[in-house]
C-alpha positions in Angstrom: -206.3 -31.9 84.8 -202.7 -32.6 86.4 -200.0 -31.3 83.8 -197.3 -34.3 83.8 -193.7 -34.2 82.1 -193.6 -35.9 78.3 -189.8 -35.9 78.1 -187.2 -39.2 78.2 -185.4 -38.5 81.0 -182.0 -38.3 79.7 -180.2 -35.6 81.6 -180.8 -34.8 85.6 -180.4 -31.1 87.1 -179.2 -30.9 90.3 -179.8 -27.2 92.6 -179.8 -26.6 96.0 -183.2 -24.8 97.0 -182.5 -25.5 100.5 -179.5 -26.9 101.4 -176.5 -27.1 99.6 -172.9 -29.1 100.3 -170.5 -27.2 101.9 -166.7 -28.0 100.9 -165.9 -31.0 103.1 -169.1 -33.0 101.3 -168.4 -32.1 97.7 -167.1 -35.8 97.4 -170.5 -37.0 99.0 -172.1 -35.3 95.8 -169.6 -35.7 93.4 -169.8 -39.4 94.1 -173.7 -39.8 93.4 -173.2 -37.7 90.0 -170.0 -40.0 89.1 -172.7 -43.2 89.6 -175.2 -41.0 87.5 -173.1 -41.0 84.9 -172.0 -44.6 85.0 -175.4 -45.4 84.1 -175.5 -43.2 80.7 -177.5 -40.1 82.9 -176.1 -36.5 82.0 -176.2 -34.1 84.9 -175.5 -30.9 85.3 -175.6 -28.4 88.6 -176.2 -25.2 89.6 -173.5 -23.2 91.5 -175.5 -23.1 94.8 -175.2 -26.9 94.8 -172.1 -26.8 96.0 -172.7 -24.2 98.9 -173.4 -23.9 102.3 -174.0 -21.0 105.0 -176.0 -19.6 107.8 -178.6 -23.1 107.1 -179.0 -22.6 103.6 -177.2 -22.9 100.3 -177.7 -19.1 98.6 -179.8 -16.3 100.0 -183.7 -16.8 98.9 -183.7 -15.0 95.9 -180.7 -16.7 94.3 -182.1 -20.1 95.1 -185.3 -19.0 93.2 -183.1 -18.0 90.2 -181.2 -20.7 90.2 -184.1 -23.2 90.2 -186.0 -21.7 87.4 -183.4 -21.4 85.7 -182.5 -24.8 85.9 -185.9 -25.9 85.2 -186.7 -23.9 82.0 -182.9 -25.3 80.4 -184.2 -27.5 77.2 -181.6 -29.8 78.2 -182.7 -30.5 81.5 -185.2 -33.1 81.7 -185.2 -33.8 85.5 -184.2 -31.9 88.7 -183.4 -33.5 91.8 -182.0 -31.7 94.9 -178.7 -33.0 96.7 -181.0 -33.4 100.1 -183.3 -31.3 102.0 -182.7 -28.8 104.5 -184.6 -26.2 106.7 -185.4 -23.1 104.9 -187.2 -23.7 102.0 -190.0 -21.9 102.7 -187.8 -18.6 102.0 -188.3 -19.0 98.8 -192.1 -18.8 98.3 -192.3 -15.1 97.6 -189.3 -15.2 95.2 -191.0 -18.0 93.4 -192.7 -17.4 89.9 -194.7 -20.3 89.4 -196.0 -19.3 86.2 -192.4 -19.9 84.7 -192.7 -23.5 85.5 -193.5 -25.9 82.5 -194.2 -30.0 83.5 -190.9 -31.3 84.5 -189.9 -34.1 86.7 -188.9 -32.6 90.5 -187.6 -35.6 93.0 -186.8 -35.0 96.6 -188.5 -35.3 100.1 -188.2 -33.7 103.4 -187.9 -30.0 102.9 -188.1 -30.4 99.1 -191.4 -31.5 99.9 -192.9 -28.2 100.5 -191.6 -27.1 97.2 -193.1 -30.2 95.2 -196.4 -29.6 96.9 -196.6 -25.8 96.2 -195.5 -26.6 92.8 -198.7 -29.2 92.3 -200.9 -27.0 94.2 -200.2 -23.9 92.1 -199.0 -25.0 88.6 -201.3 -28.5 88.7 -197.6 -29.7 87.6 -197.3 -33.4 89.2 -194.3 -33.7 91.7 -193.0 -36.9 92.7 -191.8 -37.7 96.5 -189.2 -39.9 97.0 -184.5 -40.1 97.5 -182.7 -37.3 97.1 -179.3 -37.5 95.1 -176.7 -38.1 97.5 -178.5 -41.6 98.1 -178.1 -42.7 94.8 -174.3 -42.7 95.1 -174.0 -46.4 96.3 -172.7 -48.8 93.5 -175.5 -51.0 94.3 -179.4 -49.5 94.9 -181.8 -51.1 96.5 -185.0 -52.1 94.7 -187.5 -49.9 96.2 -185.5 -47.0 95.9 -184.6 -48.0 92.3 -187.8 -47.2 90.9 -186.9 -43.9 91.3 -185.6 -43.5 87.4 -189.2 -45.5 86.6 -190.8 -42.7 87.9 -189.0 -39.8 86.4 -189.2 -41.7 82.8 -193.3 -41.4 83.2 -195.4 -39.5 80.8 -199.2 -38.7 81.0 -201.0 -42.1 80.8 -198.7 -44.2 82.2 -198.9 -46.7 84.7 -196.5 -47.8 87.5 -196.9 -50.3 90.4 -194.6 -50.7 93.4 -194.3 -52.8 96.3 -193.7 -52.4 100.3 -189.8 -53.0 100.9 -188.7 -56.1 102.4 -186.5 -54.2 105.1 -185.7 -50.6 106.2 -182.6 -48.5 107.7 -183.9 -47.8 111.3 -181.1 -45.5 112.1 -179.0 -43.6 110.1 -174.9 -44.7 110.5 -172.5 -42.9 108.3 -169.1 -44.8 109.4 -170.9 -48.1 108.0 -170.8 -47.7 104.3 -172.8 -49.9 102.1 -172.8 -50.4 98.3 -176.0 -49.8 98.4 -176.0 -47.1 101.2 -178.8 -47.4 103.0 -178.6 -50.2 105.9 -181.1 -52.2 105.8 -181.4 -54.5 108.9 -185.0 -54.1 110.2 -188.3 -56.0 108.8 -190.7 -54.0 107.1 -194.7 -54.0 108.2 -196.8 -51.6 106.9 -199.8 -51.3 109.4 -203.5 -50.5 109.1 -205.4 -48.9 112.7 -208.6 -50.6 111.3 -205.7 -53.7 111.6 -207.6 -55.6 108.6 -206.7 -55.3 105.1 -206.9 -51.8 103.5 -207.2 -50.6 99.8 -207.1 -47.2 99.2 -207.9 -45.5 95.5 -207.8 -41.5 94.6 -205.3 -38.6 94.0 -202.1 -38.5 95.7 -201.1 -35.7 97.5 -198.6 -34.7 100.7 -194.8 -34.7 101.8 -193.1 -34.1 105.3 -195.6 -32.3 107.2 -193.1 -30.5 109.6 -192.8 -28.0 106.6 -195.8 -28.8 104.1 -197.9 -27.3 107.1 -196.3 -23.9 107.0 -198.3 -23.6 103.4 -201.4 -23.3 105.5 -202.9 -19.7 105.3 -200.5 -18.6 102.4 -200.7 -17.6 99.3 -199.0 -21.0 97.9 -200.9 -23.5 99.7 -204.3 -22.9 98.1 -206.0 -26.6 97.9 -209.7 -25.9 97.3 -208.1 -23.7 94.8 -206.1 -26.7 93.0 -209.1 -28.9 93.9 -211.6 -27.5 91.8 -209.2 -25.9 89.0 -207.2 -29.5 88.8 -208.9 -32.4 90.0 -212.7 -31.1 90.5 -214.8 -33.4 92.5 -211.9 -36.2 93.6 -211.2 -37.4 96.9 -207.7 -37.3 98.1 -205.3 -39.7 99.9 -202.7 -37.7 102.0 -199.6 -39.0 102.5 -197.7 -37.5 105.3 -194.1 -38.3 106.9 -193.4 -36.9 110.3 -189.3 -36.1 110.4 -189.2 -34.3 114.0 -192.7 -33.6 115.6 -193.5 -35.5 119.0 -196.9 -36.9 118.9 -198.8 -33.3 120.4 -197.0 -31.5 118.1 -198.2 -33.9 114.7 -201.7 -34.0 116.3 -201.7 -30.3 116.3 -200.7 -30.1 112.8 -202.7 -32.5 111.9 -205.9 -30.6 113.7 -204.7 -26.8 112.0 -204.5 -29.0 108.3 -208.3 -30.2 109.2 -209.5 -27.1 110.3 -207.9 -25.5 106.9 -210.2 -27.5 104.9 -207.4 -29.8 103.5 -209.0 -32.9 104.5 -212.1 -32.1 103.3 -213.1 -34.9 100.8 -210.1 -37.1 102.1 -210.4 -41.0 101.6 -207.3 -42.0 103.1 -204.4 -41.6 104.8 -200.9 -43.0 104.8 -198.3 -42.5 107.3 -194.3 -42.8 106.8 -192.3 -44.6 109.8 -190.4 -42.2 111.6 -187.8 -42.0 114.3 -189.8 -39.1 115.7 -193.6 -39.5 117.2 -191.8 -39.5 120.8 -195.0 -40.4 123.4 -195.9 -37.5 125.1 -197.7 -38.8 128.5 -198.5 -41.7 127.3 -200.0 -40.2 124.0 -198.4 -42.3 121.4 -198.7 -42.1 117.3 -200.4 -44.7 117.4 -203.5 -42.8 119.1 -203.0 -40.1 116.7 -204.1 -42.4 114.1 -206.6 -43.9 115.9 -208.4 -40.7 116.5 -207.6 -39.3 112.8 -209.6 -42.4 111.5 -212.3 -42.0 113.8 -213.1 -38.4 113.0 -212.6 -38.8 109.5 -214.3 -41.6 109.1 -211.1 -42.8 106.7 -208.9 -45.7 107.0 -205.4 -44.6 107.7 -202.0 -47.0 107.3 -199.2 -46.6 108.7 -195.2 -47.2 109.1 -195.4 -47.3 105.3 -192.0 -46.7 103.1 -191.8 -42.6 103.2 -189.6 -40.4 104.9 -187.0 -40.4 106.6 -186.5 -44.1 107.4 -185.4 -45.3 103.9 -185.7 -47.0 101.7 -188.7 -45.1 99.7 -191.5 -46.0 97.4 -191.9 -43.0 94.9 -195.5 -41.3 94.9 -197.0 -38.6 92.5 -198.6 -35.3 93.7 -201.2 -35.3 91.3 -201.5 -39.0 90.3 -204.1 -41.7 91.1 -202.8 -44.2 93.2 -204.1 -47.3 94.1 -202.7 -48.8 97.8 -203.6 -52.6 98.9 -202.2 -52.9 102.4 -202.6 -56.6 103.9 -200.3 -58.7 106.2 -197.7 -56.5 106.4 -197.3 -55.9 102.8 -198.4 -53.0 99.9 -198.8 -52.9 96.9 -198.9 -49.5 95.0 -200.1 -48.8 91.8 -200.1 -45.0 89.9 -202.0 -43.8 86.9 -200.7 -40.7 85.8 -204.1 -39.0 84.2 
């Protein structure tokens, strides 16, 4: 059974288990807590936060100890990272995942490793989605707005989302918005079958440039999780591609197969992503084409995940519900 958070999300916790800010940013940061605030949220920070060196915001075992530590304060109800990073993984083997209680963790990109390896371990649900520095705009978008919906869930709730009107196709810092994110292109989520879609089972996935790396470790044990935490369910993967070329995802994609993660898999669903560069003609599109053949699944795509904002929020752990048709979704999650 998937362990989710019964707390009122009141105050957010905000540590850097990858990246941290470094100096000339602090007013990036300090700007998404001040809007935090505005809006009646308590947060409070850890000191690698507000750090950056050598790709990272602390050596791996400080992160580790900040991050529990941060998670088992009574007064924390929530923990969001600043943004993601590249070394994440470090922390694995500094990681007690026993000391983890249900508690809400946002973030995607790198963070996504760690929400996955947190579900997979602890059976603790996770939830994919903005990190903090994007919710420093005075105005936020309404797909990445249900962000505080989602972290105020408790078991048995119910929450239902929709496909964003438009996206941010590239990402343009000297072009401030109150809202942030620029959002100038139309948004169509696709289907390979190219016919309506509706997928239903447990949630699970992240960016799979790092949630990959799990594969063959200790902390990436699905059959494990399968049978101690959802015994018998079929899975929908959901999967965001921030860098691979389209040899490099299919090759992931293959080493995930062969690891018996898509084993009992009823469906797939793919974030938009400046990345999936062709490589001799080989296109993402193909990638799909072939997943959905060989899995005998139906598999959507240029959905709202990753890093092409804005983002829908999904649960590691939860049943969701996708109808994909003309363009549109419309997602609904059960947390049981």
């Amino acid at each position: 059974m998937i362990r989710y958070p019964d707390r009122a999300l009141k105050t957010i916790g905000v540590t850097a288990p990858s990246s941290g800010v470094p100096k000339e940013l602090h007013h990036v940061l300090e700007t998404a807590i001040s809007q935090l605030e505005k809006q009646g949220y308590a947060v409070k920070s850890s000191p690698n936060t507000w750090s950056q060196l050598a790709a990272k915001s602390s050596p791996a075992a400080v992160r580790a100890k900040e991050l529990v530590n941060i998670w088992r304060d009574s007064r924390v109800d929530a923990i969001i990272p600043p943004w993601g990073g590249e070394l994440l993984f470090e922390l694995m083997e500094h990681l007690d995942f026993q000391k983890l209680t249900p508690k809400w963790l946002l973030g995607y990109s790198d963070i996504s490793l760690l929400s996955l390896a947190i579900t997979l371990n602890t059976g603790i649900a996770t939830a994919h989605g903005t990190n903090i520095v994007d919710l420093r705009g005075t105005e936020t978008d309404p797909t990445t707005a249900r962000w505080a919906d989602v972290l105020a869930l408790t078991k048995g709730a119910v929450i239902k989302q929709v496909s964003s009107e438009r996206y941010q196709k590239t990402w343009d810092h000297d072009k401030p918005t109150p809202h942030v994110f620029h959002l100038t292109e139309p948004t169509v989520w696709k289907t390979v079958s190219g016919h309506a879609e509706r997928l239903e089972d447990r949630l699970l996935g992240g960016c799979i440039d790092v949630i990959r790396h799990l594969i063959g470790t200790p902390y990436g044990g699905i059959e494990a999780f399968r049978k101690k935490f959802i015994p018998g369910e079929p899975v929908i993967w959901f999967l965001e591609n921030c860098d691979m070329n389209t040899t490099d995802l299919k090759r992931s994609l293959l080493q995930m197969k062969y690891a018996g993660w898509f084993d009992n898999c009823s469906g797939m669903v793919f974030g938009r992503s400046e990345a999936n560069d062709p490589v001799q003609g080989y296109t993402a599109e193909m990638v799909y084409q072939e997943l959905a053949e060989q899995l005998k699944i139906p598999v959507v795509y240029d959905a709202d995940i990753g890093h092409q904002p804005p983002q829908v929020i999904l649960v590691n752990g939860a049943n969701a519900t996708f109808h994909v048709e003309d363009g549109k979704a419309r997602i609904v999650q059960e947390l049981r």
